[in-house]
Backbone as CSV, one residue per row, in Angstrom:
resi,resn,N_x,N_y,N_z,CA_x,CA_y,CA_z,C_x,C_y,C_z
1,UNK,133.716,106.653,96.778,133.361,106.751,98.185,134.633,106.889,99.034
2,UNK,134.478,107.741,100.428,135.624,108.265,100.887,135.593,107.632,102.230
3,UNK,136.426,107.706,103.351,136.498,107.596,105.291,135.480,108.293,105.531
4,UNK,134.670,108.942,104.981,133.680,109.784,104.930,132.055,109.537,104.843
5,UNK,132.291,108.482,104.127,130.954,107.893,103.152,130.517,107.275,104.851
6,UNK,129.105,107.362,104.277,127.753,107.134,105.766,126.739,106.422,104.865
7,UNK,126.264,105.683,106.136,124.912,104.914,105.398,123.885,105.904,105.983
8,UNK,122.978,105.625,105.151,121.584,106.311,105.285,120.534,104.894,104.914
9,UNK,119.909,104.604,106.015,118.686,103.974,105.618,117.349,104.479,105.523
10,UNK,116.422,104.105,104.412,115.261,104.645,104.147,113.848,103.580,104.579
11,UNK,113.120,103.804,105.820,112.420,103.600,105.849,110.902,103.530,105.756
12,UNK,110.044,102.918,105.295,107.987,103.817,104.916,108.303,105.061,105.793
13,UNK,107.515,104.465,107.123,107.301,105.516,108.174,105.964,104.690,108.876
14,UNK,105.654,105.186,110.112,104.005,104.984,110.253,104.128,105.709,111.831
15,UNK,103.155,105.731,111.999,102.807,106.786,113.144,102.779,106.124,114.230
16,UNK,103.371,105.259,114.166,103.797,104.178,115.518,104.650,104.151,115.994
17,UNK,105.284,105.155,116.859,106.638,104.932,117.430,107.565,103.647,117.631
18,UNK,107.198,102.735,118.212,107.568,101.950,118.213,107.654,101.197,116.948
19,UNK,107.353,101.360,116.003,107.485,100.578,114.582,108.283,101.805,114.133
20,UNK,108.659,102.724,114.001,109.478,103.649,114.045,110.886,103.073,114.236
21,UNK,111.009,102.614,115.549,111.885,102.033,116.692,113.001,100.981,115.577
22,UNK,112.287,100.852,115.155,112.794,98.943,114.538,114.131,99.333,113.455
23,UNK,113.480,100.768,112.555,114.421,101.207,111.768,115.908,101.282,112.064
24,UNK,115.995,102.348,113.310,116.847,103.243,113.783,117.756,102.344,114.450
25,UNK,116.884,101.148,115.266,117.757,99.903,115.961,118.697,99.082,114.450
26,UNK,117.705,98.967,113.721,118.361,98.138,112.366,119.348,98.631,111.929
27,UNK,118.988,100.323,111.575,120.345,101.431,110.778,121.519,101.165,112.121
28,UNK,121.203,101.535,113.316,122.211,101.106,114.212,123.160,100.088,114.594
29,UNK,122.520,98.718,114.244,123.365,98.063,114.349,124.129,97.826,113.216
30,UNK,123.477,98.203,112.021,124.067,98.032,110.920,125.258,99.203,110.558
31,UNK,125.265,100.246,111.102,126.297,101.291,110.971,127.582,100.442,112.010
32,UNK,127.023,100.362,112.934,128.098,99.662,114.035,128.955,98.280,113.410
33,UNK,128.486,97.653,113.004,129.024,96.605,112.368,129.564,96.959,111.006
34,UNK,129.755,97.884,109.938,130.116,98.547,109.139,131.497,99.146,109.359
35,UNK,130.970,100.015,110.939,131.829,101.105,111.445,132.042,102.164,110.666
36,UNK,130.855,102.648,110.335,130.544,103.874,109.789,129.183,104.765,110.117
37,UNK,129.343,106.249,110.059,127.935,106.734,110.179,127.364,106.228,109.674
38,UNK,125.775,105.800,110.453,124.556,105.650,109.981,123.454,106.460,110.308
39,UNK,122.428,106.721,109.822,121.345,107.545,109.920,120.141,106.930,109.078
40,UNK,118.931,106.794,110.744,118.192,106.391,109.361,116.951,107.563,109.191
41,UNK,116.243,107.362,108.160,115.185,108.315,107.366,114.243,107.634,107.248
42,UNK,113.039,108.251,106.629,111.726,107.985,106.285,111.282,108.710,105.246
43,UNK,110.601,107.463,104.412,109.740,107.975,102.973,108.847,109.056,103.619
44,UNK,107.551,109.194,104.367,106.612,109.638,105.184,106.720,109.458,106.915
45,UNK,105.899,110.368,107.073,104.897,109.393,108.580,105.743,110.163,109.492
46,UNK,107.255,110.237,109.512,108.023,110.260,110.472,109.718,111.221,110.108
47,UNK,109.787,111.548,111.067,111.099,112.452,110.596,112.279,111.705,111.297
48,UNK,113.331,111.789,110.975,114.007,112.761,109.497,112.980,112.014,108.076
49,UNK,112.829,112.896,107.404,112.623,112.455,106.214,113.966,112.308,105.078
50,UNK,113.805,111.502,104.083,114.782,110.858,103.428,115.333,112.331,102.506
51,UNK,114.266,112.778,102.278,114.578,114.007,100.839,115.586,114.855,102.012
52,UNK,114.805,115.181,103.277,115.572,115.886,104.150,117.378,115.761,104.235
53,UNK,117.110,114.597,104.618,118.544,114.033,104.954,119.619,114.257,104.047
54,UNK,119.010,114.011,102.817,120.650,113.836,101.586,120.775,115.326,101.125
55,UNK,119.690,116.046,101.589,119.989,117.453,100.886,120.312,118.064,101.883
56,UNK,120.468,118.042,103.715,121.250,118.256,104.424,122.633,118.229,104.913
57,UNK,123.217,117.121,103.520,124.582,116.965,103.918,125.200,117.120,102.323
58,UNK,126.452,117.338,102.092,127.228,116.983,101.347,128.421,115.214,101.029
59,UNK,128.143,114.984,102.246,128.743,113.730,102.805,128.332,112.991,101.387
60,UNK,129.769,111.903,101.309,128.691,110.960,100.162,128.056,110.066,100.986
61,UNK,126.844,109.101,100.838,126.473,108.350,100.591,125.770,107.277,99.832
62,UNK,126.062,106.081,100.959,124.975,104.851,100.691,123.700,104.274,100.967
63,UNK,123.162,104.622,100.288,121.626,104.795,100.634,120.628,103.304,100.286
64,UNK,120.339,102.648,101.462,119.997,101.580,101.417,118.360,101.182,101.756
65,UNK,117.362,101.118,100.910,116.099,100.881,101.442,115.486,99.971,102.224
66,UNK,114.629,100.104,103.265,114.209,99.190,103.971,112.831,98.779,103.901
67,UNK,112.386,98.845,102.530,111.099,98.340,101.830,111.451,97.060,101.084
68,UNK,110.454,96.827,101.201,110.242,94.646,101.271,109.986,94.769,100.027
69,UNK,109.512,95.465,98.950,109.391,95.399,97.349,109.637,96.209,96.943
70,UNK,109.368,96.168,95.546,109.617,97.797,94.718,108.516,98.353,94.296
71,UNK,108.037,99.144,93.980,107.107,100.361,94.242,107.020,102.027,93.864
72,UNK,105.668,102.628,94.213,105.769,103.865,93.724,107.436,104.652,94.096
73,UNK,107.022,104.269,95.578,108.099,104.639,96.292,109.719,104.424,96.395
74,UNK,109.842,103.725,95.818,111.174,103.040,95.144,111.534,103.522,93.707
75,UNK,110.316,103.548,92.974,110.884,103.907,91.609,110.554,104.949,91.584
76,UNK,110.129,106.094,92.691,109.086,107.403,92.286,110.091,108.189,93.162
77,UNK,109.991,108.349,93.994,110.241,108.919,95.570,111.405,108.838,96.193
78,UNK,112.278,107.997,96.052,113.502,107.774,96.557,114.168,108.457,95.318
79,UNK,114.277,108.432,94.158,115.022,109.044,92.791,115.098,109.856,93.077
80,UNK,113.955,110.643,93.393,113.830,112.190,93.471,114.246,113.323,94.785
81,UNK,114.431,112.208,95.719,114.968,112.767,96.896,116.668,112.669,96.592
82,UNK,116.775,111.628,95.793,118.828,111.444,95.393,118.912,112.636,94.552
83,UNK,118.369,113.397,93.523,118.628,114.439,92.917,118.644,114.978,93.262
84,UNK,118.093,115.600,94.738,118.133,117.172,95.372,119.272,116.796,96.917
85,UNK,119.940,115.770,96.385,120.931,115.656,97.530,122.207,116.437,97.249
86,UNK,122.534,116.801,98.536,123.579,117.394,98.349,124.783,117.126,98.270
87,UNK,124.983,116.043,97.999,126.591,115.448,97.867,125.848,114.151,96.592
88,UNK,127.238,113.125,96.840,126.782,111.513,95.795,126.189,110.734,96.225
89,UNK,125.442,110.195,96.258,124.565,109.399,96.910,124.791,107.973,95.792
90,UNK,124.539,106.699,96.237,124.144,105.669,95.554,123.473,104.570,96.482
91,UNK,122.254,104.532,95.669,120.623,103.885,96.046,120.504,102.796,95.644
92,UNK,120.478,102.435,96.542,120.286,100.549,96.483,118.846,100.089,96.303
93,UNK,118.451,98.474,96.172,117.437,98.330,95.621,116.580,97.888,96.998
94,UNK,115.087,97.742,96.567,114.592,97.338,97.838,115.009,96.340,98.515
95,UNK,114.675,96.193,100.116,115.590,94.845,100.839,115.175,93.676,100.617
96,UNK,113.841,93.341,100.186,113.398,91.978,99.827,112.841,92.163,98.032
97,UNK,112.745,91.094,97.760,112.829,89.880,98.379,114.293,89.591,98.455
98,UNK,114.491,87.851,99.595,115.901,87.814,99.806,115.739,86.427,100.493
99,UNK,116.757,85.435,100.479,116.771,84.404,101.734,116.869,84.650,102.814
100,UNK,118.181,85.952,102.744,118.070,85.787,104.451,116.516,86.747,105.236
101,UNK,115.691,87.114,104.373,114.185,87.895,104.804,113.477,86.401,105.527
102,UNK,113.716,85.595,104.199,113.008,84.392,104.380,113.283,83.555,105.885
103,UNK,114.573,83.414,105.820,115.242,82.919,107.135,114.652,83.682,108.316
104,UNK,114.807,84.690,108.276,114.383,85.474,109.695,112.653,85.235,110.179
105,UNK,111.642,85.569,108.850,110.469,85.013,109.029,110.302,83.457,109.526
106,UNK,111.236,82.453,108.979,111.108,80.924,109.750,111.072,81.573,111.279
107,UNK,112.341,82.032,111.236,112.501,81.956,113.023,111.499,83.020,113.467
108,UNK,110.901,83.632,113.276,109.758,84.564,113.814,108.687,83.707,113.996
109,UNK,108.213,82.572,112.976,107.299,82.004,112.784,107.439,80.574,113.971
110,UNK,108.603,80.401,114.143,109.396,79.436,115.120,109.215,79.993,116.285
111,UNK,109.317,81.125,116.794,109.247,81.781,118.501,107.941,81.741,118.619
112,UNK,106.675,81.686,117.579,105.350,81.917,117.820,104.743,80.558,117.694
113,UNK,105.498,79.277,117.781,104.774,77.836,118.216,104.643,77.381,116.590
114,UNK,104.781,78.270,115.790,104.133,77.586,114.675,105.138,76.219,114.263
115,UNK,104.138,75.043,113.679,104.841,73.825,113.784,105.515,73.670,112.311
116,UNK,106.736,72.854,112.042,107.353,72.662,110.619,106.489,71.909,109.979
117,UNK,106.232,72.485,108.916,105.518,71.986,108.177,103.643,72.192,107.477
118,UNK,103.563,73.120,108.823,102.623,73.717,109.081,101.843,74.667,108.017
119,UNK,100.458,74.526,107.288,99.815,75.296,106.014,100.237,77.082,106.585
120,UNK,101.055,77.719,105.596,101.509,78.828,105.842,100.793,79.648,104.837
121,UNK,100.856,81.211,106.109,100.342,82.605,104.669,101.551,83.513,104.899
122,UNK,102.084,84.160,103.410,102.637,85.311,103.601,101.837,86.030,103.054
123,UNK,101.655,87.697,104.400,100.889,88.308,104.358,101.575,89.734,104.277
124,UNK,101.369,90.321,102.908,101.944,91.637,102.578,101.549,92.701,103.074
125,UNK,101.797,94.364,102.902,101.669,95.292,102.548,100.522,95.066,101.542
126,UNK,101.331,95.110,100.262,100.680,95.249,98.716,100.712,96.624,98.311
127,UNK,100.701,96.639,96.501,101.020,97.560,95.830,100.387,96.986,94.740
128,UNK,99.438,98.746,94.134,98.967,98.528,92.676,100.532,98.379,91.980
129,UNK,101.496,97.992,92.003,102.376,97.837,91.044,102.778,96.840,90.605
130,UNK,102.725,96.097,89.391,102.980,95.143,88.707,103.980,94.457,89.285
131,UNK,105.294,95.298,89.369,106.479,94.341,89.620,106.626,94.480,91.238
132,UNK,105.588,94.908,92.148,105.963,94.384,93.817,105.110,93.626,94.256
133,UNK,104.286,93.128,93.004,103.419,91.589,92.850,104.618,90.020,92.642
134,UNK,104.988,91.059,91.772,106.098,89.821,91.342,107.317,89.568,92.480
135,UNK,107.497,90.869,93.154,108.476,90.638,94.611,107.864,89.777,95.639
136,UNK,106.646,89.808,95.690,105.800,89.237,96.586,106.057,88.109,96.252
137,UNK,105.651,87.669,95.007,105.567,85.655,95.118,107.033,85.388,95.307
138,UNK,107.756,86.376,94.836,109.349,85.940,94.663,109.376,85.716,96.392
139,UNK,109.156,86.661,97.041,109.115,86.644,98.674,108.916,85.400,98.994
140,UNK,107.264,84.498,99.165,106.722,83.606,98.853,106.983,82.097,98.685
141,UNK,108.240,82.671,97.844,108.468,81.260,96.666,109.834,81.353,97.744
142,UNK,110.539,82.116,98.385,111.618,81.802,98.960,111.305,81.224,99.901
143,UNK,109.851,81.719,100.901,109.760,81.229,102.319,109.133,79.893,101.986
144,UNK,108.774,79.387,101.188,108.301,78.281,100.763,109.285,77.207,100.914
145,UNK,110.639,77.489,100.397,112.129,76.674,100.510,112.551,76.489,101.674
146,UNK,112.064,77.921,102.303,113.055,77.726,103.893,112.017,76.951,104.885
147,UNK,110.704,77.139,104.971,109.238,76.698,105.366,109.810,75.450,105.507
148,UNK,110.062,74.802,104.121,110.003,73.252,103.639,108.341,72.828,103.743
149,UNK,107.411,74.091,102.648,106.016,73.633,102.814,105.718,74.694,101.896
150,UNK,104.343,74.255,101.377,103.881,75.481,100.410,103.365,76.363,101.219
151,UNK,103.202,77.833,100.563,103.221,79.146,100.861,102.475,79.761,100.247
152,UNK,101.099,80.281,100.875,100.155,80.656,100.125,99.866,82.554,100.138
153,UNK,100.116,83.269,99.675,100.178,85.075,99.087,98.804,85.884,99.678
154,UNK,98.937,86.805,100.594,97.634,87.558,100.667,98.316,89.128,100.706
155,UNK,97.552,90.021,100.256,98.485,91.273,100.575,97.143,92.376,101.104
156,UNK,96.887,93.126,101.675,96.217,94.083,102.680,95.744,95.052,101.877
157,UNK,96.189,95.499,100.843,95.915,96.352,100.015,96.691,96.222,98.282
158,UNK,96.459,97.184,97.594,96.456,96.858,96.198,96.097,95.308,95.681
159,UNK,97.193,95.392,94.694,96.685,93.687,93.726,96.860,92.652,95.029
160,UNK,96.206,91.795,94.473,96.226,90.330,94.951,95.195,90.084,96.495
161,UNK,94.870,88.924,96.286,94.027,88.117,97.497,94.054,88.928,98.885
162,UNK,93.163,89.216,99.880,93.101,89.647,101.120,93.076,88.151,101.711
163,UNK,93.454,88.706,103.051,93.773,87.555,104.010,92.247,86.366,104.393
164,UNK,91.457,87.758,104.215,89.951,86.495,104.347,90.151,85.359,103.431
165,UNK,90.449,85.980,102.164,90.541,85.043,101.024,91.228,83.631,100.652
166,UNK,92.063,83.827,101.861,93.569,83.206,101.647,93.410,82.245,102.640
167,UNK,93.543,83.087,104.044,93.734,82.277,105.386,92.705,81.421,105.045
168,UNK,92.768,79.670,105.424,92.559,79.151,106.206,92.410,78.609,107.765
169,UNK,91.254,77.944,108.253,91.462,77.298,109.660,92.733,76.958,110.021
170,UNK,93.217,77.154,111.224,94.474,76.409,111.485,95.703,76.475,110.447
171,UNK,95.677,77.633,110.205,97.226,78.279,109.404,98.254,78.728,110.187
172,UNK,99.017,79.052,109.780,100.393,79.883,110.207,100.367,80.863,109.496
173,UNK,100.725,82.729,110.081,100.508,83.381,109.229,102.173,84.141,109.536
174,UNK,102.705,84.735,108.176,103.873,85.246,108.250,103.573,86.919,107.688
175,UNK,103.494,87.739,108.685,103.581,88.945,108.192,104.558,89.546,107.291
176,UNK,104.736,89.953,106.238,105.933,90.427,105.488,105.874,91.572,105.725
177,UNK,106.257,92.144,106.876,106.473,93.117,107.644,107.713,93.509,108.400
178,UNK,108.047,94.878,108.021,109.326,95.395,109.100,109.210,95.844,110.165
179,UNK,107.778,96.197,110.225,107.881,96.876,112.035,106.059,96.965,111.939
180,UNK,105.703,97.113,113.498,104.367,97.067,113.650,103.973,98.373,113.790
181,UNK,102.342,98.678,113.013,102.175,99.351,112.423,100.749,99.473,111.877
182,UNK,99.954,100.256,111.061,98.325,100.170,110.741,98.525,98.597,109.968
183,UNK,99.802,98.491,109.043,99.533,97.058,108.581,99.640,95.804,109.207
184,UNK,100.475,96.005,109.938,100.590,94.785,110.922,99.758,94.235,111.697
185,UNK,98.500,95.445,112.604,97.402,95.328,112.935,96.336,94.557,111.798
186,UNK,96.252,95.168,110.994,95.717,94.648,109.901,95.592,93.361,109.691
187,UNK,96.723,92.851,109.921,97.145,91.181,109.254,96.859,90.599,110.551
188,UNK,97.321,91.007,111.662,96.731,90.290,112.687,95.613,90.538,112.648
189,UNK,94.728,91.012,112.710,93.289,90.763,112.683,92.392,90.122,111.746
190,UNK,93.125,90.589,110.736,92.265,89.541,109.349,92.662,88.063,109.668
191,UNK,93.747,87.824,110.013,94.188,86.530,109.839,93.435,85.935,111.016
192,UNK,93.402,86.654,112.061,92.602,85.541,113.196,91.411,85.623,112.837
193,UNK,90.527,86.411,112.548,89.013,86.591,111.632,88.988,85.472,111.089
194,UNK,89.891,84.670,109.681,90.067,83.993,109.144,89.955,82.849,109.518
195,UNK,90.153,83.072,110.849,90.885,81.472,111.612,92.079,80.962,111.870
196,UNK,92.871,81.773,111.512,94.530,81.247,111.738,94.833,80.994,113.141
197,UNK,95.739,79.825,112.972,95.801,79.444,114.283,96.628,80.521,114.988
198,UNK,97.698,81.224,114.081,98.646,81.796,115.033,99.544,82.525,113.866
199,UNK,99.652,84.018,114.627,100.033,85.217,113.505,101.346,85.411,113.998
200,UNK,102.633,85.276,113.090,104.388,85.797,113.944,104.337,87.179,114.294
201,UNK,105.816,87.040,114.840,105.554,88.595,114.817,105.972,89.061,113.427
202,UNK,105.927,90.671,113.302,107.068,90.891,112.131,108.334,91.142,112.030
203,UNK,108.771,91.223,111.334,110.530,90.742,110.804,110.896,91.698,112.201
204,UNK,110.700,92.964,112.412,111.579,93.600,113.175,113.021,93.646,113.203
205,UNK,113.682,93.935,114.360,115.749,94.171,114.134,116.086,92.708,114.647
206,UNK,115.545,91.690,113.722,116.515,90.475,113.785,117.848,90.609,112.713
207,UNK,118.491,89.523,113.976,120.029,89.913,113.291,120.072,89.803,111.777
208,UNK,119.257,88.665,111.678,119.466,88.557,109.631,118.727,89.931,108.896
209,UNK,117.874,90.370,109.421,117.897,91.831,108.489,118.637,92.327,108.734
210,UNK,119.573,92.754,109.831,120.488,93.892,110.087,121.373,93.155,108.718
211,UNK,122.260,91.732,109.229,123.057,91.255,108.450,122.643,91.298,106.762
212,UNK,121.495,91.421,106.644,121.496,92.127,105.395,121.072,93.148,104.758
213,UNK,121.113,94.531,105.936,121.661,95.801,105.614,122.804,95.796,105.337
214,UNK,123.674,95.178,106.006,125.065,95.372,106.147,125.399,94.682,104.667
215,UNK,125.348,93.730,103.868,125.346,92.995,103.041,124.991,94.024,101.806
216,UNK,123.801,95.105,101.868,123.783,95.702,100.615,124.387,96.765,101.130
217,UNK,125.041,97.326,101.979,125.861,98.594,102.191,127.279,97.996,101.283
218,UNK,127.844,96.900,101.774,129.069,96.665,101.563,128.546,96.426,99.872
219,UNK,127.998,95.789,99.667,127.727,96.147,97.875,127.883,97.131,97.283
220,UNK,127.258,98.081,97.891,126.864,99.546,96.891,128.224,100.221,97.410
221,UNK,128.995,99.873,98.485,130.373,100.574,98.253,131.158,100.241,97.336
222,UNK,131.405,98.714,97.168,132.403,98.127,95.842,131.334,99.005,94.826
């Protein structure tokens, strides 16, 4: 990697501008604090697209995902957009699971009244894929530590429990979410259906995700 090398972040996409928004603020502050180009992309939904981007430049880059597990799209879709790039690229792994994900959800879950200690849901995406089941509890099992309370798994689609299933009366619900969106709607609504007392927001451009963009950029450069 050269004075040259740029981050590229890869985000889903969704047809929500404003959940759009969250990326470009994240890749931004995270290029700025780097002090290097950043640019961010999208799997779908939204342009630039990711395949677009690396086969538009020769530049090397570091290509850092901003998906919460691993997936079609991680092991399918991102590969295949690094082969038709036009320069070196090196692809980092998805951003969660992670502590500091976990950390940022406390304090999300903290601005929305929810009390310490309080019966909690983390509420996914989801994926028919085996191992972004296993990211999930890993997710889960972290916010559980930082919580200081057990942590109970629902995900919106593919494997595992829906939020009817899950939520209880008088819960706390933690979206495992990067930006708002058809899923985010989703979870807020199932979860108050459910009865939850009170849904966070999602992760959005808090400083601890940026700080750990920045954290797997400076990785994948060493």
């Amino acid at each position: 990697m050269t004075a040259e090398t740029r981050l590229v972040t890869v985000a889903h996409g969704t047809r929500l501008a404003a959940g759009n928004e969250v990326a470009r603020q994240v890749t931004a502050a995270a290029g700025e604090s780097l002090g290097m180009a950043a640019v961010c992309s999208y799997v779908e939904l939204s342009e630039p697209l990711f395949a677009d981007v690396l086969a538009g430049s020769s530049a090397p880059t570091v290509a850092v995902p901003l998906l919460l597990s691993t997936g079609f799209h991680l092991r399918t879709d991102l590969p295949a957009a690094v082969a038709g790039a036009g320069g070196p690229v090196t692809l980092g792994p998805s951003l969660g699971p992670d502590p500091l994900l976990a950390q940022a959800q406390v304090a999300r879950l903290v601005q929305a009244g929810a009390r310490p200690g309080q019966p909690l849901v983390l509420v996914a995406a989801g994926s028919s894929d085996p191992l972004a089941t296993d990211d999930l509890r890993a997710a889960a099992s972290m916010l559980a530590e930082a919580w200081g309370g057990e942590v109970r798994l629902a995900t919106l689609s593919g494997l595992g429990e829906r939020p009817a299933q899950v939520v209880r009366a008088g819960d706390a619900v933690s979206p495992y979410l990067l930006a708002d969106g058809f899923f985010a709607e989703r979870c807020r609504d199932g979860a108050l259906a459910a009865g939850a007392a009170m849904v966070a927001e999602v992760l959005g451009p808090h400083p601890l995700v940026v700080d750990l963009v920045v954290r797997r950029a400076r990785s994948l450069l060493a």
